[in-house]
C-alpha positions as CSV (number, residue, x, y, z in Angstrom):
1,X,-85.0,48.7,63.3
2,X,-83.6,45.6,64.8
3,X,-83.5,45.6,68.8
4,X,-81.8,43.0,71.2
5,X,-84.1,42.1,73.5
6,X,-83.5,41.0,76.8
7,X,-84.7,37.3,77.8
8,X,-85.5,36.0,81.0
9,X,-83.9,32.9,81.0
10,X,-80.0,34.2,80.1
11,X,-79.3,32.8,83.7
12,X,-80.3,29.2,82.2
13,X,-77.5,26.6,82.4
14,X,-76.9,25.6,78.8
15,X,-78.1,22.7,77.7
16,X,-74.5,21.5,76.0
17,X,-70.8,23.6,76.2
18,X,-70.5,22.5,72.3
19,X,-71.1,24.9,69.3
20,X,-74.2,24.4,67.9
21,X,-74.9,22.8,64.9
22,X,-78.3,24.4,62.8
23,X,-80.2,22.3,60.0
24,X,-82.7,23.5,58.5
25,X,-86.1,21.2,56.7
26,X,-88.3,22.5,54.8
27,X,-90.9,20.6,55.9
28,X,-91.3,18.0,58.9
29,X,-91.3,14.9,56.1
30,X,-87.5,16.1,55.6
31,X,-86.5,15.2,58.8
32,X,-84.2,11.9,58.7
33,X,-86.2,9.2,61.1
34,X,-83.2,9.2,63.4
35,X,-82.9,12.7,63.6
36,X,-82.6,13.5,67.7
37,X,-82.2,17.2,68.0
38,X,-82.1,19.1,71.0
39,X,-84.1,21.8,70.4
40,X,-86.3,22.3,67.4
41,X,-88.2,25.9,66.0
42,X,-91.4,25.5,63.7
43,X,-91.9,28.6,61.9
44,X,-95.2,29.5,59.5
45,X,-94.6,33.0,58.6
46,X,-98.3,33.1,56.6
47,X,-99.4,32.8,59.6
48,X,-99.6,30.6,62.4
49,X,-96.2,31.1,64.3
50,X,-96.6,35.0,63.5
51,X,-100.2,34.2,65.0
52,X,-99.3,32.8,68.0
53,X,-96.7,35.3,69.0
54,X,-99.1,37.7,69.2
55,X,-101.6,35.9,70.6
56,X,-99.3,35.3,73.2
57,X,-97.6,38.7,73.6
58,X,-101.4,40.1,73.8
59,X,-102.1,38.2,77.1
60,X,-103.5,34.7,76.0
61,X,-103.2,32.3,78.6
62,X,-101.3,29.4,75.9
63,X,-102.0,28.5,72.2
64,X,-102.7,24.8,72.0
65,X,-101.9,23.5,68.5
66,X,-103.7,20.4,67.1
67,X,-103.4,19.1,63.9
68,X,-106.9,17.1,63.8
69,X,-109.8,19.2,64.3
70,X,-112.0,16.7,66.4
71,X,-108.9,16.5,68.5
72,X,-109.1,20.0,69.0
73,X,-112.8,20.0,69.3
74,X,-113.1,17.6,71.9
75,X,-110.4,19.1,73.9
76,X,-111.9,22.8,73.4
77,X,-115.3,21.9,74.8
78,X,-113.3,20.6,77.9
79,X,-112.1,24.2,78.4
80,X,-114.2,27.0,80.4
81,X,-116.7,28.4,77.5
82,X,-115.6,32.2,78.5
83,X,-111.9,31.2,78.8
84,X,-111.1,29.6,75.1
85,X,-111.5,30.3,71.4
86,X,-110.8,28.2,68.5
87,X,-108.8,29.6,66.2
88,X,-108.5,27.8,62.4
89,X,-107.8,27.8,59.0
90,X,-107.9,25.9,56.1
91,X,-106.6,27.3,53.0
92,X,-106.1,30.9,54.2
93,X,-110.1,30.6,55.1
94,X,-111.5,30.6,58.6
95,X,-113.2,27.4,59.8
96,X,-116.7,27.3,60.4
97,X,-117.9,27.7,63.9
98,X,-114.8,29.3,64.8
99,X,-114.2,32.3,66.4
100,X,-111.1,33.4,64.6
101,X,-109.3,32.3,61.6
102,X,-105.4,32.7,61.6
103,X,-104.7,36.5,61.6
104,X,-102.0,38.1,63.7
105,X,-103.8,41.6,63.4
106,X,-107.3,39.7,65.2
107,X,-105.3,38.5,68.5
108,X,-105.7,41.5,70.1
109,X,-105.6,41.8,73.7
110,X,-109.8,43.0,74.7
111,X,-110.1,39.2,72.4
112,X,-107.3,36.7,73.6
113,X,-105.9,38.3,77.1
114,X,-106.7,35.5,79.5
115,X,-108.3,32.8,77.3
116,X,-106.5,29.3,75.9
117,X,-106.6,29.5,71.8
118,X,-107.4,25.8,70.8
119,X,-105.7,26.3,67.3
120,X,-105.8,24.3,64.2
121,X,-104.3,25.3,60.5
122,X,-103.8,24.4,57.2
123,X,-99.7,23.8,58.0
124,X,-98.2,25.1,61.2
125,X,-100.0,23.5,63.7
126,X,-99.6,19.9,61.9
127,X,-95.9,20.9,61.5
128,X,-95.8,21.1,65.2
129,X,-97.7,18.2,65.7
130,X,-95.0,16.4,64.0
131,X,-91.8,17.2,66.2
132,X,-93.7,17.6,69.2
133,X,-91.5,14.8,71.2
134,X,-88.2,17.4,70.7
135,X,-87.1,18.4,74.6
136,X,-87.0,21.7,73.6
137,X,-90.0,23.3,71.2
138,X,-90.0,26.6,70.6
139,X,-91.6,28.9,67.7
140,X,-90.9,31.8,65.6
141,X,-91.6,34.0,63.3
142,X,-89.9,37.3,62.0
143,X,-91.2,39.5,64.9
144,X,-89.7,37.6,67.5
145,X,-86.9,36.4,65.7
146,X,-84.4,38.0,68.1
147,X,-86.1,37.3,71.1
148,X,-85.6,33.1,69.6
149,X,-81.9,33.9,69.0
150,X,-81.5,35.1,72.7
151,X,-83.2,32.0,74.5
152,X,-81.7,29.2,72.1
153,X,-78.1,31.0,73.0
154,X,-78.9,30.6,76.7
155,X,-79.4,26.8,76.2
156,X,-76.5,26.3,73.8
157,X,-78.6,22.8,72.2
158,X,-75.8,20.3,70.5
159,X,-77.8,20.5,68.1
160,X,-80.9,22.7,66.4
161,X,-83.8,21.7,63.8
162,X,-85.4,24.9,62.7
163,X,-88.8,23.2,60.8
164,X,-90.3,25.0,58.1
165,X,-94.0,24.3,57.8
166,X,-94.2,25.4,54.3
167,X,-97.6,24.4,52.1
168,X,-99.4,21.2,52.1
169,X,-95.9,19.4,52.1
170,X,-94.2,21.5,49.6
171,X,-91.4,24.1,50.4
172,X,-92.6,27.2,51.5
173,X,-90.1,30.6,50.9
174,X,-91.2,32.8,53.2
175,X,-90.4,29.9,56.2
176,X,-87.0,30.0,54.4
177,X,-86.9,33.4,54.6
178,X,-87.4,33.5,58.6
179,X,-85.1,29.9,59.1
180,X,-81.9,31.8,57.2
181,X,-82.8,35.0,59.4
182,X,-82.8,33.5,62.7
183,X,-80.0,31.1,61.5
184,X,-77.5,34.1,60.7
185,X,-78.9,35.8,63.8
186,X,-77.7,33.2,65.4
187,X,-74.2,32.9,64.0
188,X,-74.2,36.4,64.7
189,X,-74.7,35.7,68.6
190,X,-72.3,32.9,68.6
191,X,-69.6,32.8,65.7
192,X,-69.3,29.0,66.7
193,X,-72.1,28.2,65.4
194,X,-72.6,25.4,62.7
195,X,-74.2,26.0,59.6
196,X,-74.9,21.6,59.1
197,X,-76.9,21.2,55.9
198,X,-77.1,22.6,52.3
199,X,-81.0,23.8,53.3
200,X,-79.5,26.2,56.0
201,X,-77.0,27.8,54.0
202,X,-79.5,28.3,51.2
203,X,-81.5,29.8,53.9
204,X,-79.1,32.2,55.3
205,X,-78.6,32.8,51.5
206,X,-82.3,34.1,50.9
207,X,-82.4,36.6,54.3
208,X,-79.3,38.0,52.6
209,X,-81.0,38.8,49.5
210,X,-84.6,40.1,51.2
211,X,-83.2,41.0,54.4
212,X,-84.5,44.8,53.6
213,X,-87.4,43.9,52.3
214,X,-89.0,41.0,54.0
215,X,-92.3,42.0,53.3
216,X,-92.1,42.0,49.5
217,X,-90.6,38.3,49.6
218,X,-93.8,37.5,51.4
219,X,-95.4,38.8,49.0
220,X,-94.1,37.1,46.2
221,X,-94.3,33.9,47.9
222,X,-96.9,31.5,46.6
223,X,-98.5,31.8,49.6
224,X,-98.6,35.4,49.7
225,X,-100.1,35.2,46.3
226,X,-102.6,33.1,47.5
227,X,-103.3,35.9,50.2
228,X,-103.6,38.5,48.1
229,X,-106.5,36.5,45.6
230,X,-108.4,35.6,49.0
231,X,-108.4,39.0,49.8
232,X,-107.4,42.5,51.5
233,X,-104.3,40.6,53.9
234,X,-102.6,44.1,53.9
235,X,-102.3,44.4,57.3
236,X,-101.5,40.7,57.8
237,X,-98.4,41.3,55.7
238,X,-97.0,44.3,57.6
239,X,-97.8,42.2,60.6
240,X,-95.9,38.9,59.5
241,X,-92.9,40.8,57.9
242,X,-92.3,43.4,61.4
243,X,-88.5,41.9,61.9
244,X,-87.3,41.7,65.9
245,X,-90.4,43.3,67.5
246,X,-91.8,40.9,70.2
247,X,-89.7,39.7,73.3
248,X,-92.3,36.7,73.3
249,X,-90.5,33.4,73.1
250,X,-93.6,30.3,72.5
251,X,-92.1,27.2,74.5
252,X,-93.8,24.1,74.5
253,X,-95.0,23.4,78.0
254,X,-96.8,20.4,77.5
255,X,-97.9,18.0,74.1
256,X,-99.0,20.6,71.7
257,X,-99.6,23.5,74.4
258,X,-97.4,27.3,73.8
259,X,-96.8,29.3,76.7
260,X,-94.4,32.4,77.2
261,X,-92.0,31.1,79.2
């Protein structure tokens, strides 16, 4: 059941007094050089933005995203041992030497509640990496989908890049999925609101179509398939498909480091 949740930062003054205008990429790559935007979302459905809205929701202290793993080592070993865990994936798997791989179902508070996740996988966090100069860097996923809408209608950005991650540079259908749900979410919020490339519409297009059944596109996704061959990813799927159930909003804060703000 879809819920508006209330945001903290409704009070903000917005950010332009324009209608917004929404694109939509598939993947970073497809952003035009000279693309500016004023606020940007990554979403990676299968899983790091579902991931790290948990995380986050379940007390962690921030997620910090790196797309090179000796990046994220060296930074990790300046951290408090008993206050950090490095999270990572490659290719669905969890990395060696890691504590946790990139479930949404294993961030559970007794494991992440005060501790920094240094956080590495196979797309999102490189998909971040990429936009990470945007002034406003948020992420989402279908659980806190609303919570999203609500803050980016409080800062009313001229214009929006939501940023799928999708697979090892290709497009990705579950991030499509989640980009045409928060997009019509958002026209919903504000009737104003700019649908500005083919990608978006298309989007908006697919939630339509899987809107009541957002876990069986998942499913059906290549990615989803390649789930389901690694394994037993039931609850995973339940998890990444939950539509509007977090109030968690994952702001960048500083390069590469999600707090809820």
């Amino acid at each position: 059941m879809e819920q508006t949740l209330a945001v903290s930062v409704l009070c903000r003054t917005p950010m332009s007094s324009v209608a917004m205008q929404i694109s939509y990429f598939h993947v970073p790559a497809e952003m035009p050089a000279d693309t500016s935007p004023d606020a940007a979302v990554v979403i990676d459905v299968l899983r790091a933005t579902t991931t790290i809205a948990w995380a986050l929701h379940h007390g962690a202290e921030a997620v910090q995203a790196f797309a090179d793993l000796e990046d994220l080592r060296a930074a990790a070993a300046a951290w408090p041992a008993d206050k950090r865990l490095l999270l990572g994936e490659r290719g669905g798997q969890t990395l060696p030497g890691f504590d946790l791989g990139n479930s949404p179902v294993a961030v559970v508070p007794d494991t992440v509640a005060g501790k920094r996740l240094f956080m590495s996988t196979t797309n999102g966090t490189r998909a971040l990496d990429r936009v990470r100069q945007v002034p406003l860097l948020l992420t989402a996923a279908l659980p806190n989908r609303e919570a999203v809408a609500q803050r980016l209608i409080a800062s009313n950005p001229g214009h929006l890049a939501i940023v799928g991650s999708g697979w090892e540079g290709a497009y990705s259908l579950e991030d499509s999925l989640a980009a045409g749900a928060l997009a019509a979410r958002l026209q919903e919020l504000a009737p104003s609101t700019v649908i500005a490339n083919d990608e978006a519409t298309a989007a908006m297009a697919l939630w339509q179509q899987w809107r009541d059944q957002p876990e069986a596109c998942l499913r059906a996704a290549s990615h989803g398939q390649r789930l389901i061959r690694l394994g037993d990813h039931d609850a995973d799927f339940r998890c990444c498909a939950g539509l509007d159930q977090l109030d968690v909003v994952p702001t960048q804060q500083g390069p590469g480091v999600l707090q809820a703000v």
